[in-house]
N, C-alpha and C positions, 0 to 999 in steps of 0.2 A: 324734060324733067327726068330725074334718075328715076330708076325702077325702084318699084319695092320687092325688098329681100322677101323670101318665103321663109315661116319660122320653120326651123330645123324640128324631124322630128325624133323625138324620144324613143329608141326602141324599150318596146314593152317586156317586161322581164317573162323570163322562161315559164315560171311557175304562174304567170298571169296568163298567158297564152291558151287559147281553147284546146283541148285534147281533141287530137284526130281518131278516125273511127278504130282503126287496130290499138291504140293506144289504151282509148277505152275502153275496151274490151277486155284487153291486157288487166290492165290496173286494176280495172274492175271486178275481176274473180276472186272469188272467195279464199280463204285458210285452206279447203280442202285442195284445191285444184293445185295452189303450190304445194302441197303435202305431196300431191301424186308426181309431179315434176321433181320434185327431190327425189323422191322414192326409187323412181326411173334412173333419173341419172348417180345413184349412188349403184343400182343395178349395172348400168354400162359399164360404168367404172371396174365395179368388180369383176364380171368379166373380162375388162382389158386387165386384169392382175392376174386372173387365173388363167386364161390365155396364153400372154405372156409367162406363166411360166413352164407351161405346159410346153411349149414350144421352147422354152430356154433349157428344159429339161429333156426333150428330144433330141436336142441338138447334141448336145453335152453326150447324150448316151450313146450317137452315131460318133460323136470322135474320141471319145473314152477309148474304145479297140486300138485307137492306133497311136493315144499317147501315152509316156516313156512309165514303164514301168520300173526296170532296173536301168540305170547309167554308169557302166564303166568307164570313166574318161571320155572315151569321144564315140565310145560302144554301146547304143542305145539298144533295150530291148522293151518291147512293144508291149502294151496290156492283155492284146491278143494272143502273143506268141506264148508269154506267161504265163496265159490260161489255159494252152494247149498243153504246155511242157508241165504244168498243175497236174493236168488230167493222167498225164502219163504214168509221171509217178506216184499217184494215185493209183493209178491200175495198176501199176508194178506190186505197187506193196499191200496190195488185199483189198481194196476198193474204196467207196467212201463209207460201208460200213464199219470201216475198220479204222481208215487213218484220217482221224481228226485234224483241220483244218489249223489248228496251233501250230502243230509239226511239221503239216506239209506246207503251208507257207513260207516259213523261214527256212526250209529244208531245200528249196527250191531257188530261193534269192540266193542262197549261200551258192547251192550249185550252180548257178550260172555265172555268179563275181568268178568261183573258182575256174570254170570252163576257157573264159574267158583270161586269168592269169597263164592259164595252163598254156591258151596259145600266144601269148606275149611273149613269152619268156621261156617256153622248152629249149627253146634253141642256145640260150646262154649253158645248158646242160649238155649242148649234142643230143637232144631229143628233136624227131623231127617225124611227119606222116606222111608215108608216099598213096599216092592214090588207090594203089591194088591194096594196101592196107585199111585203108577205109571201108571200101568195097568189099573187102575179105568181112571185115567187122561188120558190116549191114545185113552182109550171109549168113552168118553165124546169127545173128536178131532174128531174122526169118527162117531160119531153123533148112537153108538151102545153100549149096556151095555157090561163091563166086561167080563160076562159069556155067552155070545152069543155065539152060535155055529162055527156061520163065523167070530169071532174075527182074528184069526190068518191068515186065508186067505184076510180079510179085510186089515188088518194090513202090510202082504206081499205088499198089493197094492200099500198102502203108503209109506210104503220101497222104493220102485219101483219111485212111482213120484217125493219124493221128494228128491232122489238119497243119504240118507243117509244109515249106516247100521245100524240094531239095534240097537248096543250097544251105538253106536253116537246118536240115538232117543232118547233109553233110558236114557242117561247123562241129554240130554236136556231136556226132560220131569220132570227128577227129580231136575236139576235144579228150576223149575215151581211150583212144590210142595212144594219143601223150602220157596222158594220166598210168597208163599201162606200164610205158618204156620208162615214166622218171618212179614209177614207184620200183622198178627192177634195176632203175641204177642207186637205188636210196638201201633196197634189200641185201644189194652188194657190199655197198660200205657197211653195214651192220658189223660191231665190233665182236671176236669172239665170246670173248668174255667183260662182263657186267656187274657194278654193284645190284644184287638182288636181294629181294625178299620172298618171303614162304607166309601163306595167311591162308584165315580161312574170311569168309563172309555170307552175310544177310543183308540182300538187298530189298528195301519195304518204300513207299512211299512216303512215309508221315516222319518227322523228327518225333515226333512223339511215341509213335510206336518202336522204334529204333532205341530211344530210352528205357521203353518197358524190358525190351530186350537185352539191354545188356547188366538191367537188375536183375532180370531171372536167370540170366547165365552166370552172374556175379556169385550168386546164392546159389547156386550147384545146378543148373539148368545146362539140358543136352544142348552144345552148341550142333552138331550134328541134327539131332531131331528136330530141331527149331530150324536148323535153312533146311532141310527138307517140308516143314507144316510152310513158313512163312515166306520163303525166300523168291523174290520177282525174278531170281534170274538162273532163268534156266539151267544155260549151261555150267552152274557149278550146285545147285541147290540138289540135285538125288548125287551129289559124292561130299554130302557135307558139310557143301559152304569149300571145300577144298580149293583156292584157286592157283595150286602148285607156284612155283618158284615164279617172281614178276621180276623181271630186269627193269631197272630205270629207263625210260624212256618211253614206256606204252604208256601212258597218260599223260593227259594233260597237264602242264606244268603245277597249275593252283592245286588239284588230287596229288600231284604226288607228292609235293613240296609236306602236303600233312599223312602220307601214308608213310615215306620214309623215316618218318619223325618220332613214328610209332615203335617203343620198345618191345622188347621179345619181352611174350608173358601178357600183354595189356591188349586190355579191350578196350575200344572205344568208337566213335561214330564219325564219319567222313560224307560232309553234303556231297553230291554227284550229279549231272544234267538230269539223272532217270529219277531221282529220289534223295537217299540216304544209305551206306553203305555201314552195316554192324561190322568192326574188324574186329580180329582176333591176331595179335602176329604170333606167329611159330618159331621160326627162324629166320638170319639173315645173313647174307655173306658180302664182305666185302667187293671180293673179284672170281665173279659164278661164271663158267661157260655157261653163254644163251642156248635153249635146246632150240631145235630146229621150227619147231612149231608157232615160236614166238617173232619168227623174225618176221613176218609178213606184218603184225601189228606191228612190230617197232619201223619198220617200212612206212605205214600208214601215216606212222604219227609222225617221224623227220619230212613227209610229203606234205604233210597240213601247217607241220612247221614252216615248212620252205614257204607255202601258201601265205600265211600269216604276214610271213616279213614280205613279201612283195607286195600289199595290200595296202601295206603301212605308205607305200609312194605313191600309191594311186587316187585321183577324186569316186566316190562312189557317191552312190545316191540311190537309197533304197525307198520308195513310193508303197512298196509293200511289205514294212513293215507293221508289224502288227500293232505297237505303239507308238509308232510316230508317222505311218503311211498316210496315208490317201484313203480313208475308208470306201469313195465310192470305186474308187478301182480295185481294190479288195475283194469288195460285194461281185461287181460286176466278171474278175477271175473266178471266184467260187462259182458262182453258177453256172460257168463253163465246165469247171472239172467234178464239181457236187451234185448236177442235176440235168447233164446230157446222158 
């Protein structure tokens, strides 16, 4: 006889199934207990955020020093080295209680693109720096000859302070050599004679105060006595505002372009990197012998010209600048040259 089938059984659905003892337990706790379960794990969590960035932010700060500050072409310089060479010229020029952080950051980017042309390209000039001139120029820094005994111990020192390494002294140094020889062969070409002019000036801060000024000179006010009370610039303000006969070519193209433009007899106001400049012209000459005094600026400025047009071929990439930078490498140079 055939067997009998066994009836098939039904498996019993999940939610009928008896709860086992952890389950129960589970399931069975109150609103408060998962209250405190959430509570917790919204606590870990938060620590893994702040952890995390505490540690993303460590990281970041340990290799900030060693990424690119300034890029010339394929001539990287460091965030560290830029916060040393900060520092310097900060100490050069009166400390940090003196030279604000506006000035000497862009004052420094510029200096190094420049240092950097200077050794690309001397040579197309017949400019060139032998080693005992370097040397020479590191002696003269330490205020000791060349061949002095304790040059290299001297030298370590300044290793030392101003936290560069040699080779990075030596660039800049030789930098400075160049810069020397192409501005003595720019002083040479200087032409005898120049379109000039004769003025006098008041240099202030504010366009607005520059306007007061040239009301009250308009109306019979001492131009004299007014750049001696008002005048930011030293060297002409106790003779007057006198700034004797200017050849074309000591300033910047955009200043002069409006100072020679100025009639004999007129007063009027000329923006400037420092401020705003009160003119007065006096007199003007077509074709003036340059005096001897002037040639080292008009040197300066066919040097920063030369500068300018080799600039124009090159890729730069300034990380410190001050409105389009990097702020935290910024931050992180100041506090090297601000508060060591």
């Amino acid at each position: 006889m055939p067997k009998k089938r066994r009836k098939a059984k039904i498996p019993t659905p999940a939610w009928e199934r008896p709860r086992g003892a952890i389950g129960s337990r589970i399931l069975g706790r109150g609103f408060q207990f998962y209250g405190a379960v959430a509570v917790g794990v919204l606590i870990i969590v938060a620590m893994g955020i702040v952890g995390y960035a505490f540690l993303n932010d460590e990281m970041e700060k340990r290799a900030r020093p060693g990424s690119t500050a300034v890029q010339v072409e394929d001539t990287r310089y460091r965030v560290d080295y830029f916060a040393n060479r900060l520092k310097i010229f900060v100490d050069q020029n009166g400390g940090p209680g003196v030279v604000q952080y506006t000035d000497s950051v862009p004052a420094v980017s510029g200096l190094l693109t420049q240092e950097e042309i200077v050794r690309r390209f001397a040579g197309e000039l017949d400019a060139a720096a032998a080693d005992e001139e370097v040397r020479g120029n590191i002696a003269n820094r330490l205020g000791i000859t060349a061949d002095d005994e304790s040059f290299d111990v001297v030298f370590q020192q300044e290793l030392v302070r101003s936290g560069l390494s040699e080779a990075d002294y030596n660039d800049m140094i030789e930098a400075e050599v160049l810069k020397d020889k192409l501005r003595d062969r720019f002083a040479a070409e200087v032409p005898k004679s120049a379109e000039s002019v004769h003025l006098r000036q008041i240099l202030v801060s504010e366009q607005a105060r520059a306007d007061e000024l040239v009301a009250e000179i308009k109306g019979g006010g001492d131009f004299a006595a007014l750049a001696a009370k008002d005048s930011l610039d030293v060297a002409t303000k106790d003779n007057g505002g006198d700034a004797s006969w200017m050849p074309r070519g000591v300033l910047d193209a955009s200043s002069e372009e409006l100072l020679f433009a100025i009639s004999v007899g007129e007063i009027t106001t000329i923006p400037v990197p420092k401020g705003v400049l009160v003119v007065e012209m006096l007199e003007r000459d077509a074709n003036r012998e340059v005096a001897e005094d002037r040639i080292p600026a008009l040197a300066d400025r066919a040097l920063a010209g030369w500068i300018e047009e080799k600039m124009k071929s090159l890729t730069i990439v300034d990380n410190m600048d001050l409105g389009t930078g990097d702020p935290k490498k910024i931050e992180w140079a100041l506090k090297v040259a601000y508060q060591s």
